[in-house]
N, C-alpha and C positions, 0 to 999 in steps of 0.2 A: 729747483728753487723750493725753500721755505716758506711762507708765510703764517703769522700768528697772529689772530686780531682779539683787539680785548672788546669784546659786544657786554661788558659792564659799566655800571656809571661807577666805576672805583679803579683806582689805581691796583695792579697783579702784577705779582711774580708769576712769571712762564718756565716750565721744563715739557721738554717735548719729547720722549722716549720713540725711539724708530726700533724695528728687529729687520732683518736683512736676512736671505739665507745666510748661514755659517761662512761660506767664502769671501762672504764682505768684510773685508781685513781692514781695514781705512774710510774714516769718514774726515771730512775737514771743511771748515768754513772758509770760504772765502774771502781777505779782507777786511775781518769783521772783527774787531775786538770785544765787542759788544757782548759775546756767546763764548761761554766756555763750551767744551765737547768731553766729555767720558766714552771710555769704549770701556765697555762690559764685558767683552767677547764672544767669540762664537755667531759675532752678526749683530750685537744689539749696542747702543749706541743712546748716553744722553747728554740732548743738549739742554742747557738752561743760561738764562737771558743775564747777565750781568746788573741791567737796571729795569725796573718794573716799567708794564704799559699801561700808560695811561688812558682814562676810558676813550673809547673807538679808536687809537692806535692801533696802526702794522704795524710788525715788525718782518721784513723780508731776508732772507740770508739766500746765498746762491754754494749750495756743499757740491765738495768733491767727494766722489767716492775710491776708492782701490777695491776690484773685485776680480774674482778668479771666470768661471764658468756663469754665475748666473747674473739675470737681470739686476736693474738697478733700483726698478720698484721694490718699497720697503712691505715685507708681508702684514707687519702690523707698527700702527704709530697711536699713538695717546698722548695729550697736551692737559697737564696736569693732570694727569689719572683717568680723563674722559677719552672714550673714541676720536680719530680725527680724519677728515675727509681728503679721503687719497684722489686728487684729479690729475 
């Protein structure tokens, strides 16, 4: 699971960049028209929101991944350019 929350008092566009070891070959949202997906390659993957969040809006996605050998945790994620909190 996803989650993005807008903790501003203004409406945002959201892009959420994930990196993956390299064998992560597929990411995909679930159900969700909301989110386009970009694969970069080699493991890196960006999603961005289709419609802005409004302020203290979620927004949750539940991705599928496709991977070879390694885990599913993502090595490094950023939502709009900042760090973002892997739990």
């Amino acid at each position: 699971m996803l989650s993005v929350t807008n903790s501003t008092g203004q409406s945002v566009d959201w892009r959420v960049e994930l990196a993956y070891d390299d064998d992560v070959w597929a990411l995909r949202v679930n159900d969700d028209s909301g989110v386009s997906v970009w694969e970069r390659g080699d493991g890196e993957f960006v999603l961005r929101g289709t419609r802005s969040l409004a302020p203290g809006d979620t927004r949750t996605v539940r991705l599928r991944l496709g991977w070879g050998e390694s885990g599913t945790r993502p090595l490094r994620c950023t939502v709009n350019g900042l760090a973002c909190r892997l739990g």
